[in-house]
N, C-alpha and C positions, 0 to 999 in steps of 0.2 A: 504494500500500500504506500501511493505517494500523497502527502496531501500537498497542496498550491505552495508551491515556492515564497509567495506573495507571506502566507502565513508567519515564514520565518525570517523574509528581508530586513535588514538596518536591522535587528534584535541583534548587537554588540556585547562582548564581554568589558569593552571598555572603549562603551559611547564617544565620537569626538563632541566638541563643542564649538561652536562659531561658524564661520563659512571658510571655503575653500580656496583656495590661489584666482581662481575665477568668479567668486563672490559670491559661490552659492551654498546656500545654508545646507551643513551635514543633515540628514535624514536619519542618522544615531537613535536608536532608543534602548533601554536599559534591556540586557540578556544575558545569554552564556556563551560560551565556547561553545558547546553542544546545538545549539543553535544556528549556528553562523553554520556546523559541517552540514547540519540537516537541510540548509538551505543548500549549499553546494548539491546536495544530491538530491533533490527535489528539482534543483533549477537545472542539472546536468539532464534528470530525466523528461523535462518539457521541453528545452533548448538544442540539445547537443545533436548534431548530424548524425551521430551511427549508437541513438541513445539505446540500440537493442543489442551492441555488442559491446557494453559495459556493464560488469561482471558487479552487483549489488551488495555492497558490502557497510557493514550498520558501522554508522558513525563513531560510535562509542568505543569502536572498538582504535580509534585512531587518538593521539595525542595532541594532535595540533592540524588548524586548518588547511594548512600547506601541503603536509603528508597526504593528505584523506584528498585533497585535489587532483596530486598526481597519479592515482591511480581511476581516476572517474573521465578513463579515456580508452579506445578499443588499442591493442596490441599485434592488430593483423598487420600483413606486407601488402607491398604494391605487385605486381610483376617480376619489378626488378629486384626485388627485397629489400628495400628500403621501410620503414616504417609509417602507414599510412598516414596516422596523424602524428607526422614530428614538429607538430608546433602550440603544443598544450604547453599552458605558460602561466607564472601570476605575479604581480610585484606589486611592492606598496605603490598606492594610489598619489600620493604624493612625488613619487617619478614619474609617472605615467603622466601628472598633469605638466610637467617642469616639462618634457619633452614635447608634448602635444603642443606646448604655447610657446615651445622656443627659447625657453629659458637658457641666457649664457651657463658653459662651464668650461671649467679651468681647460686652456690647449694651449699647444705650438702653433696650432692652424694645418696640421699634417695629416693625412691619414695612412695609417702604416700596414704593411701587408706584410705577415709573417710568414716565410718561405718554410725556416726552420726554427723552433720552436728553443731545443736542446742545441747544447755544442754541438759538434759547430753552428750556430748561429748564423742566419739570412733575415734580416731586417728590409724592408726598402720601402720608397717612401710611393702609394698608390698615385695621390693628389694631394695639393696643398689649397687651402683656401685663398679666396681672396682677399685683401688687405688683415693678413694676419702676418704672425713673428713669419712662419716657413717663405713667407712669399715675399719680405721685405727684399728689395735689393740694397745688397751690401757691393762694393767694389767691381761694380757692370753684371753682377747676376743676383741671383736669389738668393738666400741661407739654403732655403730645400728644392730640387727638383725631381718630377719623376722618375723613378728608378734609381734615386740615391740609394749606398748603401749606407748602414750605420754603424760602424766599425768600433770608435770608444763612444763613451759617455763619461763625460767628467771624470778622465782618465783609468775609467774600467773597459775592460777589452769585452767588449758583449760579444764578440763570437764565440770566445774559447772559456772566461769568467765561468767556475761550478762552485764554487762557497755561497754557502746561504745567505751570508754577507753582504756579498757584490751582487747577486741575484734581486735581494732587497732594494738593494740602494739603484740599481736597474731598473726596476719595477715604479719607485718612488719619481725616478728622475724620466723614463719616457710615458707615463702617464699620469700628469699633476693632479692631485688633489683640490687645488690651490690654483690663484692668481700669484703673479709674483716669483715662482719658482724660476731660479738662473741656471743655465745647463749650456756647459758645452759637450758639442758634438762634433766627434771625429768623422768624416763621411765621405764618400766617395761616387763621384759622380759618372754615369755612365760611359765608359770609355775616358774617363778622365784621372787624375791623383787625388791622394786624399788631402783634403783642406780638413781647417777647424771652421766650426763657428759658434758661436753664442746666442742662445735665446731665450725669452723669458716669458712665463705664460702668462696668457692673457684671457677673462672670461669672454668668450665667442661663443655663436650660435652658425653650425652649419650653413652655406647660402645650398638651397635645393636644387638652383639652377647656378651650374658652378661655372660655368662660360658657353660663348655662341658665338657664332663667324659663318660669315657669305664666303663661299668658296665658288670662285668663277672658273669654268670650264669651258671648252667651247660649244657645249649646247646649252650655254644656261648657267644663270648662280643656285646654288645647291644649300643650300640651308645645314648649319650642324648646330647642335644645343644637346649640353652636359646636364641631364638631369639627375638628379643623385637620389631624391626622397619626395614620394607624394605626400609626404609630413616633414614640418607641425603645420600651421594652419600658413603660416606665411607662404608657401609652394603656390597656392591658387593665382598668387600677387605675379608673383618668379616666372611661373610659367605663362602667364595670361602676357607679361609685357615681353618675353623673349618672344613666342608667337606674333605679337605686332611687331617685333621687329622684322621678323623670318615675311612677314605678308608685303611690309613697306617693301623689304629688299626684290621682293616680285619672286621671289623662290622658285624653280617648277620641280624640284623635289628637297626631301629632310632627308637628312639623317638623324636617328634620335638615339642618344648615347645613354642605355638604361645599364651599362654593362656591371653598375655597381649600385642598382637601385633596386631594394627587396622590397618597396611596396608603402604605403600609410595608407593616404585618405581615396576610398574610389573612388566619392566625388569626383574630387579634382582628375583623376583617371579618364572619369565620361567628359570632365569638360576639356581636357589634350588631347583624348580621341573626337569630341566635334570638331576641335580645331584643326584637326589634321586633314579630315573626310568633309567637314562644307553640311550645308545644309540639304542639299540636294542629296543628299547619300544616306543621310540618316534621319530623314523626315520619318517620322514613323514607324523606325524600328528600334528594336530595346539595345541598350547597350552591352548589357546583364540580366539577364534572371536568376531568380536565387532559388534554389532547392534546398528543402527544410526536410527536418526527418516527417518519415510517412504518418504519421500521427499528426502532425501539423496544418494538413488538409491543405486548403487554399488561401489561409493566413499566416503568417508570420509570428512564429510563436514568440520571440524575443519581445514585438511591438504590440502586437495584437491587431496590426494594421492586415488589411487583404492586402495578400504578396502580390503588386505588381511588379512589371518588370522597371526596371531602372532604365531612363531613358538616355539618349546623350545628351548631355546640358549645354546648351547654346547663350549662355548666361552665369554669369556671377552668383555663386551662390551665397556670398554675407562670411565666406571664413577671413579675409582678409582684401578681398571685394568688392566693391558695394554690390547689394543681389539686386540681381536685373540687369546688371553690367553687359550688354551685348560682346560676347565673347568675338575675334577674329576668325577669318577661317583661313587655311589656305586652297580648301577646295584640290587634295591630290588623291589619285585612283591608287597610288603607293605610299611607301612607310620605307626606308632603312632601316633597322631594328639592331643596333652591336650592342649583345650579348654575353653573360659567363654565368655559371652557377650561383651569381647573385644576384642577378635578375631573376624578381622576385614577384609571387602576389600582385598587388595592384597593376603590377610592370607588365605581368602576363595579361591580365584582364584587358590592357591596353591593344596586347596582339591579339590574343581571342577575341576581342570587343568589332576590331576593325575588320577580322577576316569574317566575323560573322553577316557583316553587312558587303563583300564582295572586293575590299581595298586587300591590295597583295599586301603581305608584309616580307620583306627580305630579310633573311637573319642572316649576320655577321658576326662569326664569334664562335659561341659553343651552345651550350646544352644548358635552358634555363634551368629555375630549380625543381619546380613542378606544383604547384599550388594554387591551385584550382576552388581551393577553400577557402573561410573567411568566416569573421567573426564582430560581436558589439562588443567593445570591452565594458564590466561590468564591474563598478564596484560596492562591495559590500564589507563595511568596518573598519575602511581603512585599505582593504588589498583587493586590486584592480585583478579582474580574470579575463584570462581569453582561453577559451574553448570553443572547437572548431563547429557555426551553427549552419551554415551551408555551405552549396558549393555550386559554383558561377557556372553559369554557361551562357551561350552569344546569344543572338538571333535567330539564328536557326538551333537551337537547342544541344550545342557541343561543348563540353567542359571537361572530359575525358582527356588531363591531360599530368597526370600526376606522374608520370617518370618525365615531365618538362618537353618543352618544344627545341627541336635541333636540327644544323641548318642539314642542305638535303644530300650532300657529299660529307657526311658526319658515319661516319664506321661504329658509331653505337647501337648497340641491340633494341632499345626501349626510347621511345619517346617518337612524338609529332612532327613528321618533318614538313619544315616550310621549305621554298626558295632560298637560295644563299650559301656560303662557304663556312666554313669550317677552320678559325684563325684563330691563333693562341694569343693571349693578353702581351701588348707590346709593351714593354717595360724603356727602351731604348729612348722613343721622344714623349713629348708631352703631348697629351691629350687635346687634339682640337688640331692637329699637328696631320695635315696633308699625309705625309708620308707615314705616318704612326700606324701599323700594320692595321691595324680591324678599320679603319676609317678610309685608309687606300685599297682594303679588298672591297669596300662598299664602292666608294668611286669608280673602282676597275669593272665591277661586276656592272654596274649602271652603265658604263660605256658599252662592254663586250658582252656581258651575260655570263662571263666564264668569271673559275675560280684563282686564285694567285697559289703556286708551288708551295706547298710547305718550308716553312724558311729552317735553315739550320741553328741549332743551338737555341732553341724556345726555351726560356723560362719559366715554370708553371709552379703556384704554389701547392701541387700535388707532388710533383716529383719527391723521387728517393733521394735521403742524401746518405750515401752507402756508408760514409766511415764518421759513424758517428760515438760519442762519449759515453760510454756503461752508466747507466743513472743520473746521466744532466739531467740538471735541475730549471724546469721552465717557466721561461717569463709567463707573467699572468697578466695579461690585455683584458680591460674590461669586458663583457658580454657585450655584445651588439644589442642596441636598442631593440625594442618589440615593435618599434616604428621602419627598422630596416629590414624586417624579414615578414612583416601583414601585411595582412587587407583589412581595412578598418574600415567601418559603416557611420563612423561618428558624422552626423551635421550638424552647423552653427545654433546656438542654440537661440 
């Protein structure tokens, strides 16, 4: 027996008081621990996508909300054997709002991609922000560019360093707590010697759209834009005025660079796919449809609302917008789409959304991640849930796509093949960079159709590194946001 979810919400074992980061009053009322898990499992069996293959098990028997959470999720595989739902999640609600609203915190402005984790050590730098420490020019270049490596830190050898020591003080000094914190970095630029430099962090907030450029060819300027995150609410702003730029420049195709964007708001998703496809394309068809467990009928268990479909939004919806904002279009029958296993959620729904309505989409790259599903985060007490409550599909009703979309010269056994090549992540130039491997096989392939050679010596943060240290001891990088790896249903409120 379940009774209404409803019955146990906000009952707290230790109520908040006052309002939230966004001004709204807690809904806290005096309860128990035991309360808070009954809700978990009352609201898992109304809400949850696959709530008939989660195995029932009485609250009481768990210690703490957190526990009793992670097991109120199905445990089957995909095809490939992956696990179907690998993105059952919860964290205090108070992150969860610091992220959704953009709230600065402590950085360099860098973002790091860790090759190798243990000695020997591969550190190198993905992208750096704009107007932060990484991107400052010192001496006619940058402190950081893409494909730096990171060799010391405040005279610790971070490749080879294994005392819990140097590990600490590694850990402390490549990712700040703090505003304030001064760090020199020994580092080495691609094909270049190693320099020093000095930086000191600074509280920043991510830009979503992290650059864009007209590249003229001779059939035409070709549009590129770096999107990195359909979240926090600022993306709507990012993405709406690089599109007017991409429309002014007269574009007759994009390229759109999701190759490091796991996903946030779909909103903002349906309104970069109008912007892409024009009004004429997506007059009156769904962007999204949401598939709820079978017991959910033709409402939306989460809202209570009848489940329509999610349209494309050809307007500002109020996150960072004003709503009603006539969105631009560029009116194209295609997409360039560069890709890697962090293109993510929202990112995918962007391709499924578009091939639903008949716009090609060209992958460049590799093998998205595969997530087809999606969720409201919900808080209760203090800690914000995501648990997986449906899963997307287009216009034509396709959403089967959970070992990821991969381009169609791609040697993988499992996943969706589009149009497009198969390129390993180019560490060599900077992003936005003509010649930057995944951006000149999109170019190439727009001229000829055809794919570019496999280049020698690719870099992959998969690779083996064979001779490595008996028991290194490894850096600890924060978790990636819940905003880098969803699909969120949040609207303004």
């Amino acid at each position: 027996m379940f009774a209404a979810a409803s019955t146990f919400k906000d009952r707290c074992a230790a109520p908040r008081t006052g309002v939230d980061m966004e001004g709204r009053p807690f809904p806290d009322r005096a309860g128990t621990a035991l309360e808070e898990r009954f809700w978990l499992r009352s609201w898992t069996h109304e809400t949850y996508l696959w709530n008939t293959e989660v195995q029932d098990r009485n609250p009481a028997d768990f210690a703490d909300r957190r526990s009793y959470f992670n097991i109120l999720r199905t445990f089957a595989l995909t095809p490939s054997g992956k696990e179907k739902d690998d993105f059952h999640f919860s964290e205090p609600t108070t992150e969860f709002l610091a992220r959704r609203n953009a709230a600065p915190s402590a950085t360099y402005g860098a973002s790091l991609l860790i090759f190798s984790n243990t000695p020997p050590r591969d550190v190198r730098i993905r992208y750096t922000e704009p107007n932060s420490p990484a991107s400052t020019v010192v001496s006619g270049q940058a402190n950081l560019v893409r494909g730096a490596r990171i060799l010391r830190v405040n005279g610790i050898d971070l490749v080879n360093a294994n005392s819990q020591s140097d590990v600490n003080a590694l850990n402390a000094a490549l990712f700040p707590s703090q505003p304030g914190v001064t760090t020199t970095f020994e580092v080495q630029n691609p094909g270049g010697a190693a320099r020093s430099i000095t930086m000191t962090s600074v509280n920043l907030s991510p830009k979503p759209v992290n650059r864009t450029s007209v590249i003229n060819t001779p059939t035409g300027p070709v549009g590129y834009v770096l999107f990195n995150t359909f979240s926090p609410f600022v993306s709507e702003r990012e993405i709406y005025d690089a599109m007017l730029a991409m429309s002014s420049a007269g574009v007759n195709d994009l390229v759109l660079d999701l190759r490091y964007n796991g996903g946030g708001l779909l909103a903002v998703a349906s309104q970069l796919s109008y912007m892409i496809a024009g009004q004429a394309r997506t007059q009156g068809r769904a962007f999204e449809r949401l598939r709820f467990n079978a017991a959910a009928g033709n409402r939306n268990p989460v809202t209570g609302q009848i489940n329509n479909p999610i349209p494309f939004s050809s307007t500002g919806q109020g996150f960072t917008l004003a709503s009603g904002t006539p969105l631009p279009a560029l009116n194209l029958p295609r997409v360039f789409v560069l890709s890697t296993a962090s293109t993510c959620s929202a990112s995918e729904a962007v391709i499924n959304g578009l091939r639903g309505i008949g716009v090609e989409v060209v992958l460049i790259g590799n093998t998205t991640c595969g997530k087809p599903f999606g969720f409201y985060p919900q808080d209760n007490c203090g800690e914000t849930y995501y648990t997986i409550q449906f899963q997307g599909t287009n216009d034509v009703g396709f959403g089967d796509y959970a070992d990821g979309f991969i381009p169609n010269n791609s040697s993988a056994p499992f996943g969706i093949r589009l149009p497009g090549c198969q390129v390993s992540d180019d560490f060599s130039r900077e992003l936005g960079d003509p010649e930057e491997r995944l951006l000149s096989a999109a170019l190439g392939y727009r001229a000829t159709l055809s794919c570019p050679s496999p280049a020698a010596g690719e870099l992959t943060p998969s690779q083996t590194v064979v001779e490595r240290l008996p028991g290194g001891l490894p850096l600890e990088a924060p978790r990636p946001s819940i905003f880098e790896t969803n699909r969120d249903m949040t609207l303004p409120q």
